[in-house]
SERO-845079 format. One record per residue: x, y, z of N, C-alpha, C in turn; chain; residue number from 0; residue in three letters. Coordinates in nm, 2 decimals. Atoms other than C-alpha are relative to their C-alpha. Layout:
BEGIN
X_Y_Z_X_Y_Z_X_Y_Z_A_NUM_Ala
...
This chain:
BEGIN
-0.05_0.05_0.13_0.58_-0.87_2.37_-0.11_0.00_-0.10_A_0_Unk
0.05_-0.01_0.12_0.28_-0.90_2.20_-0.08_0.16_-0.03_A_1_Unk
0.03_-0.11_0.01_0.16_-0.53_2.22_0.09_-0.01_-0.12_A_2_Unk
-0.08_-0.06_0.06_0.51_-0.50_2.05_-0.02_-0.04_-0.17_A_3_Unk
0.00_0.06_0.11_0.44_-0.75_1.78_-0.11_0.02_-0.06_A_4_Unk
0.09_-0.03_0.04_0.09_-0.60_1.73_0.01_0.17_-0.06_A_5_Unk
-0.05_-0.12_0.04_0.24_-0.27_1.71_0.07_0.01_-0.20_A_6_Unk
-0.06_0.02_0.10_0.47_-0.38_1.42_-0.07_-0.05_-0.13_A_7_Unk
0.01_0.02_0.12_0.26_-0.51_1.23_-0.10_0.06_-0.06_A_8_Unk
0.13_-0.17_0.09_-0.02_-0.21_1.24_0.13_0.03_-0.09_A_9_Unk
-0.09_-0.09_0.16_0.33_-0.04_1.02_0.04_-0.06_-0.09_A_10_Unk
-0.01_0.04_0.14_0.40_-0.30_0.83_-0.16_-0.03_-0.09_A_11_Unk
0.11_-0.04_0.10_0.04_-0.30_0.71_-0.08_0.12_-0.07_A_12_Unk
0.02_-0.12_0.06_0.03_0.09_0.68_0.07_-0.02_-0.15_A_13_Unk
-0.12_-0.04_0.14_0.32_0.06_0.45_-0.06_-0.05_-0.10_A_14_Unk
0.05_0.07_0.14_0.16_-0.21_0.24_-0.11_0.04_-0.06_A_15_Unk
0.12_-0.05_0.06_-0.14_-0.07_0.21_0.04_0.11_-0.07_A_16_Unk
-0.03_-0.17_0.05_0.01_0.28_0.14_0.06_-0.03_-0.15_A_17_Unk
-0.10_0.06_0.10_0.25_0.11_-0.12_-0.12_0.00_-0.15_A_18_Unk
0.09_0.04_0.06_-0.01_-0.04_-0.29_-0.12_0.10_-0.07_A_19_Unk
0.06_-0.09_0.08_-0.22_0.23_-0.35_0.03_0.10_-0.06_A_20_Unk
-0.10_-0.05_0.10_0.05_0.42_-0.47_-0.03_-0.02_-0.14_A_21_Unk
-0.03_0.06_0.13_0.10_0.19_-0.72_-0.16_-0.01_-0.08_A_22_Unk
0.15_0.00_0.07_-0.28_0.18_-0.80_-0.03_0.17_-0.13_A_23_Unk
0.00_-0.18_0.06_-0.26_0.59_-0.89_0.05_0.05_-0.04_A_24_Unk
-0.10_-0.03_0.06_0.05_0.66_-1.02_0.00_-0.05_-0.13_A_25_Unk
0.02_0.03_0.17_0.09_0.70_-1.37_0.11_-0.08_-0.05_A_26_Unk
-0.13_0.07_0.00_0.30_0.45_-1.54_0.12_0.03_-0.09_A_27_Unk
-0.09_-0.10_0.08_0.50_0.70_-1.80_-0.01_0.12_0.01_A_28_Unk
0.04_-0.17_-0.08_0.57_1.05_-1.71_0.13_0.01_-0.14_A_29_Unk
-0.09_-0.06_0.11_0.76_1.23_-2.00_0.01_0.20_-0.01_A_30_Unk
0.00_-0.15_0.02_0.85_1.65_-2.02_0.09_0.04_-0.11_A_31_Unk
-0.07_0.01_0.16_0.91_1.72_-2.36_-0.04_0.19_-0.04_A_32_Unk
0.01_-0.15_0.00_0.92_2.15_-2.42_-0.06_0.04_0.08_A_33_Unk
0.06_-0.06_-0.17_0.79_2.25_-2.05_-0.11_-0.10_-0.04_A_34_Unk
0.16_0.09_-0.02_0.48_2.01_-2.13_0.00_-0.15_0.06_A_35_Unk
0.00_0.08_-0.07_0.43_1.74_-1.90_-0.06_-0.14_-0.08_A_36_Unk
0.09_0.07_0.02_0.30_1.40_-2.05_0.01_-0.13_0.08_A_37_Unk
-0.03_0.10_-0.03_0.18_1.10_-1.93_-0.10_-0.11_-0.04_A_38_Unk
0.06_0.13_0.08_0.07_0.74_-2.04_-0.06_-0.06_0.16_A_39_Unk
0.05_0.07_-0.08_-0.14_0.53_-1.79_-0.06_-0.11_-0.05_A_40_Unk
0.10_0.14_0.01_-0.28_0.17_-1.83_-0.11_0.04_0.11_A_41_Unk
0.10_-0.01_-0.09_-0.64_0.20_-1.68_-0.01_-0.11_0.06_A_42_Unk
0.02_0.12_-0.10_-0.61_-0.14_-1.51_0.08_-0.01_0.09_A_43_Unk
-0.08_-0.02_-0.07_-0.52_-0.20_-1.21_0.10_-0.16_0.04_A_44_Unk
-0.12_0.09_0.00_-0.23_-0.42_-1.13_-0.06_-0.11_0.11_A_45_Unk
0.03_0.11_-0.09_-0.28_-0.78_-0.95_0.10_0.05_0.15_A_46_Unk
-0.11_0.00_-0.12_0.03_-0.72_-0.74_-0.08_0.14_0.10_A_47_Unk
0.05_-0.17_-0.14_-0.13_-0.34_-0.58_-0.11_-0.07_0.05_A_48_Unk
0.13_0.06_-0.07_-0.45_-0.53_-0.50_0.04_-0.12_0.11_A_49_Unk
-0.02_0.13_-0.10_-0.26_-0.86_-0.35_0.09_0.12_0.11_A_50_Unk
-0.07_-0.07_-0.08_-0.05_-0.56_-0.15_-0.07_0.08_0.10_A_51_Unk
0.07_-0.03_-0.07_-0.35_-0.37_-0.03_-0.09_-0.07_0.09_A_52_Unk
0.05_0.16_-0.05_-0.53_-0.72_0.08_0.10_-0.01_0.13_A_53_Unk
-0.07_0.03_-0.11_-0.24_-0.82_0.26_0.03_0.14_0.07_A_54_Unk
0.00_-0.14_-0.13_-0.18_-0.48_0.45_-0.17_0.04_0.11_A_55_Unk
0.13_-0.01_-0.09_-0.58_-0.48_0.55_0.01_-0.11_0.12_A_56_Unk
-0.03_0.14_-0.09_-0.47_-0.82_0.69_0.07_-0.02_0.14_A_57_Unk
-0.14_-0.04_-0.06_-0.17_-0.71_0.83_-0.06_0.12_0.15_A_58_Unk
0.05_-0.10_-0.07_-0.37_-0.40_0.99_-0.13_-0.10_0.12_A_59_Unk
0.10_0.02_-0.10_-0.65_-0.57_1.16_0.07_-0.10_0.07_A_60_Unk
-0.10_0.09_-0.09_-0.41_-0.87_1.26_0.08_0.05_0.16_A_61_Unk
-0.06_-0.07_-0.11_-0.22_-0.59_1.45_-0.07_0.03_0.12_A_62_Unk
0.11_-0.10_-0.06_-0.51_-0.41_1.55_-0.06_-0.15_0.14_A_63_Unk
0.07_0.06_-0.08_-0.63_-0.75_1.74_0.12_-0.06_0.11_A_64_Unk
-0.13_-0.02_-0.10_-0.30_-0.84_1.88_0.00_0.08_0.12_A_65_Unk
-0.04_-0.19_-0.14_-0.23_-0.49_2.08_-0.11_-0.03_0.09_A_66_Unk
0.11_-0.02_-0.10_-0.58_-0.54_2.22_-0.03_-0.14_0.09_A_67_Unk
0.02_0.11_-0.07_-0.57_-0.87_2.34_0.10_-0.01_0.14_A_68_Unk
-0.07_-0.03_-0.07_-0.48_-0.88_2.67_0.10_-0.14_0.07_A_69_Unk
């Protein structure tokens, strides 16, 4: 049981993390206006992608200590 529940929560802290940094790099207006591509970005980064990649490091090592405990 707890492998299983250490397992689950290594992927739910890939996802968060993955999520999160997404949202860190992605531009936040994308526009194609005569074949030309534009886009707007705010250079700051978002509280929520930081509180998402936090909790997923959390989430990751939580797992990570789980599975190995025997």
């Amino acid at each position: 049981m707890n492998k299983t529940a250490g397992i689950i929560l290594l992927i739910i802290g890939l996802a968060l993390a993955g999520y999160g940094i997404y949202q860190m790099v992605t531009p936040d207006a994308q526009a194609e206006v005569l074949g030309v591509e534009l886009s707007a970005s705010d250079n700051k980064v978002s509280t929520q992608s930081i509180v998402m990649v936090v909790l997923g490091a959390i989430a990751i090592i939580g797992g990570a200590m789980i599975s190995k405990r025997k």
